[in-house]
N, C-alpha and C positions, 0 to 999 in steps of 0.2 A: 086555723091556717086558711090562707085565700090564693086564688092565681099571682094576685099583687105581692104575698108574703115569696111565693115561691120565684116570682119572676127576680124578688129583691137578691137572693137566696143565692141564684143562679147570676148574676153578675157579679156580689161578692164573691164566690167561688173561682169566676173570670179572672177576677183581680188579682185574689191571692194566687191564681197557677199562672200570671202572668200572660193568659193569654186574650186576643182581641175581645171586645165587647159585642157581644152579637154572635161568639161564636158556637155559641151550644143552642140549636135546637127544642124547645121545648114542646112537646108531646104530652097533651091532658088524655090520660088515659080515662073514657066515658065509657067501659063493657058497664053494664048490666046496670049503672044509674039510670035514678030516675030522669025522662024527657027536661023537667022542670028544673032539674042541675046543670045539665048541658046545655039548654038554652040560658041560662046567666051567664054562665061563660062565654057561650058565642055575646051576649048582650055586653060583657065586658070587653069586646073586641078581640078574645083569641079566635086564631084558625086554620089551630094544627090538634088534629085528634085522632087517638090511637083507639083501635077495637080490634077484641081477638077472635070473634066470628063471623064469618062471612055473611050470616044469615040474620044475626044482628044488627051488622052495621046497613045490610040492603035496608030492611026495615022501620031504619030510623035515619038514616045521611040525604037519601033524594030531597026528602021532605025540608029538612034544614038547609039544604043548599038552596033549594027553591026560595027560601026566607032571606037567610045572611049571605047568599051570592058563594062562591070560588071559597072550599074550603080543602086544607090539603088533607088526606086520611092516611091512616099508615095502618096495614094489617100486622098486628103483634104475634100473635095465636097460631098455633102449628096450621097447615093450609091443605088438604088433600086434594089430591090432584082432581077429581071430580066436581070441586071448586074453584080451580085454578082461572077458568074461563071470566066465570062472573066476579072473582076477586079481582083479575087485569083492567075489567070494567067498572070497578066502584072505589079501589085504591090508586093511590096516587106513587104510594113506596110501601113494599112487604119486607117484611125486617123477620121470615119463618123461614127462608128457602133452606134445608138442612140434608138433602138428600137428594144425588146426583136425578132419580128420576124424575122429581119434580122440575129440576133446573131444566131437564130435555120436555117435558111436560109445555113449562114457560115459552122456553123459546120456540116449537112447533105454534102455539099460542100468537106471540110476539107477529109471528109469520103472516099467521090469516088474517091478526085483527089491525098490524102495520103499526102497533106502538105497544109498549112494555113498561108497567112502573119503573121506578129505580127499585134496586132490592141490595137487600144485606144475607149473608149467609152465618146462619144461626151458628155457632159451638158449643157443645154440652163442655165445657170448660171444667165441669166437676165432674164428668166422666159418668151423672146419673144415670139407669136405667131406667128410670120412670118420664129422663126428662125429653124432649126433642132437642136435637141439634146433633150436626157431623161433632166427632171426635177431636181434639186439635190434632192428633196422628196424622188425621187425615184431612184436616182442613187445609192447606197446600195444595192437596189433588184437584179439591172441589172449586177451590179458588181458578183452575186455572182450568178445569170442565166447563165452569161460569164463562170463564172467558171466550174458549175455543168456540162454547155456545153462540158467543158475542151478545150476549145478554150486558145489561146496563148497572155493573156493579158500584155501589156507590162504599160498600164496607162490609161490616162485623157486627154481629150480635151477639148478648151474653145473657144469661141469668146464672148469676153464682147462687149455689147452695145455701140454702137461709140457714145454714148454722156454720158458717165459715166465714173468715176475714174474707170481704170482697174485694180488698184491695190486689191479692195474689191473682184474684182471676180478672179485675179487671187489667193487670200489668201483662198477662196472658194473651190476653184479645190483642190490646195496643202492640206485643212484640209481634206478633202472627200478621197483622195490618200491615206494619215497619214493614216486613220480609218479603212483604208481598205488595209493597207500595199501593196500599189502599190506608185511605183518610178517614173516612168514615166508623166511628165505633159508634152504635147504639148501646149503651149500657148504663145503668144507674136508674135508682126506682126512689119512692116515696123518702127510703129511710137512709137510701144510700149516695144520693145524685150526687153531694159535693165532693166524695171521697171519686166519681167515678169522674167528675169535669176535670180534678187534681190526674188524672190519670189519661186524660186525652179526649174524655167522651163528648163528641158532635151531637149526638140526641140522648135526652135523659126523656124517661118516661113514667110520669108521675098520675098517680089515681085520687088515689083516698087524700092527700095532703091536700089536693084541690078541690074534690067534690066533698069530701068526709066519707066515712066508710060505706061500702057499696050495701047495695040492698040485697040479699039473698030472694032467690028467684023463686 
């Protein structure tokens, strides 16, 4: 599989949901690959990339923007708020915000540094306790704390449970959006993006299909 296989991949999928060309976002998920994967793909002209550590991606994006100019980042990865600072500063959109105090974290943040990525508000959509993200119970409240915040909400985040049809929880996220007039769904991965664009998703967020499987640290 190549960026080019997946780009091809992600327009069929366009086609068959009938919606415009261009309209899904793609996100080369680069955690824990080697320098020398990620620099092919910036070489092939992508320059959207997701990372789920703040401490990682500091340590490896100035260097590469200094190279291939204006690249956009998206923080995947749960965020603590003791990171929140230097994450506003190295991301462009966080697709982790899951918990009211973070969102009041951001926007005190927002205030002194006088800009805020875009952000999406994560939902544990399978209700896991291992996983992050607000509940959909309660994803309504958070939606509209986001707001009152007046933070710069751009949608929704999902990871469904790797042994369940994704289709039920991505149809989850997309009604929660619907109800709350947000556009934006980030969801769909390696194995599942075209079942997730059938389903509404703005950003899919693809790893190993692009780089080949990650290297253990």
């Amino acid at each position: 599989m190549s960026l080019q296989d997946i780009q091809s991949r992600i327009a069929a999928a366009e086609a068959q949901a009938g919606r415009a060309p261009g309209a899904v976002s793609l996100i080369a998920v680069s955690k824990v690959q080697p320098d020398a994967r990620v620099r092919a793909v910036l070489e092939a002209g992508h320059r959207v990339f997701g990372e789920n550590r703040v401490q990682e991606a500091a340590g490896k994006w100035p260097g590469f923007r200094d190279t291939f100019g204006p690249v956009e980042l998206h923080l995947l990865g749960p965020l603590q708020t003791n990171k929140a600072r230097q994450a506003m500063e190295l991301f462009d959109i966080i697709h982790s915000v899951d918990r009211p105090k973070l969102a009041r974290t951001l926007a005190r943040l927002a205030q002194e540094l006088g800009h805020c990525p875009g952000l999406f508000v994560q939902v544990n959509t399978g209700a896991e306790p291992q996983k992050a993200g607000i509940l959909p119970a309660d994803a309504d409240a958070m939606i509209a704390e986001c707001r009152a915040l007046d933070l710069p909400l751009l949608g929704l985040m999902c990871i469904p449970p790797v042994d369940e049809d994704a289709s039920a929880h991505f149809q989850m996220l997309a009604d929660i959006a619907t109800r709350n007039g947000l556009t934006g769904l980030s969801m769909g991965m390696s194995d599942d993006f075209e079942t997730a664009i059938a389903h509404g998703a703005t950003h899919v967020r693809v790893g190993s299909a692009i780089f080949g499987a990650r290297h253990s640290a």
